[in-house]
N, C-alpha and C positions, 0 to 999 in steps of 0.2 A: 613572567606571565603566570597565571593562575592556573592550576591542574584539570578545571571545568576548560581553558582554553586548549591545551595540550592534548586533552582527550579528542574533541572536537577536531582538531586539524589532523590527529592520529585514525579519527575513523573517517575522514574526507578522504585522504592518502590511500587507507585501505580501501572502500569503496572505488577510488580511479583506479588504482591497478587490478583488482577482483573484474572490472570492466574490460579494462583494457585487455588484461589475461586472455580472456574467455574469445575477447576479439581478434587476438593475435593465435591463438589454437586453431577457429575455426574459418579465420582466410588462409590456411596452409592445407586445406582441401578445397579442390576442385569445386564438386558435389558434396551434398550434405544427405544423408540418406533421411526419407522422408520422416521416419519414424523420431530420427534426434531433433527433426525440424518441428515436427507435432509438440514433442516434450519441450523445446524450447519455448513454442508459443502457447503453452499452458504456466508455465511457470508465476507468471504476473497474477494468473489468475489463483493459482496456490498461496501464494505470497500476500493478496488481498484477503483469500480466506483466512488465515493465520490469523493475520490481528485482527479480524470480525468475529471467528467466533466465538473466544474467548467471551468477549464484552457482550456476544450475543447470550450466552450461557447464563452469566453472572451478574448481570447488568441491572440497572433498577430502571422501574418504568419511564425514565426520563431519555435512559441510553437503546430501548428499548424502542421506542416512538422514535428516535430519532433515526434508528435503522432502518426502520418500517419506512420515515418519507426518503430516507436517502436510496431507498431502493427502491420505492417507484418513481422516483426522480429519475434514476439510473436506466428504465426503461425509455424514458422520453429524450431525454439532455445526455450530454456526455460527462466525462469524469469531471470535469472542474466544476461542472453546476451542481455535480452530484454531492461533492465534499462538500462546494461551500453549503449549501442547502443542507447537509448532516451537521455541519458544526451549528450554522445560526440557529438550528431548530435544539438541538442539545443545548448550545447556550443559553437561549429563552426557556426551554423548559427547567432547566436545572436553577434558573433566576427564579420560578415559579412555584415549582414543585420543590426544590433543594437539593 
């Protein structure tokens, strides 16, 4: 097998147990005190910022516009309409613009 394949099934591996970890830590309490429960259901939304703002930073007008509709997308529709609607519009403009 190829080293692109061994990577790939290397970071599937780590990702199920980094999962599973975290899941087997926090059924061995009872209660979860609210404040680690807060921090946990922000994290998705950290992790979304991450790789947004980069591209939001440095981005050419093409990735730019495509942020702008994916995020009023994002008020209306939920996360899958929001993506695919970010990708189609980034991929049409970047056929457009370059």
């Amino acid at each position: 097998m190829s080293t692109t394949v061994w990577i790939i099934l290397a970071g599937a591996v780590m990702t199920y147990l980094t999962r599973i970890g975290g899941h087997m830590v926090l059924s061995r309490f009872e209660r979860i005190h609210p404040r680690v429960e807060a921090g946990l259901n922000a994290v998705p939304a950290a992790v979304l910022t991450t790789l947004v703002a980069p591209v939001a930073v440095s981005a050419g007008p093409a990735e730019a516009i495509a942020l702008l509709v994916a995020g009023l997308v994002s008020l209306r529709a939920g996360m899958m309409p929001m993506f695919l609607t970010g990708a189609a519009v980034l991929i049409a403009l970047r056929q457009v613009i370059g």
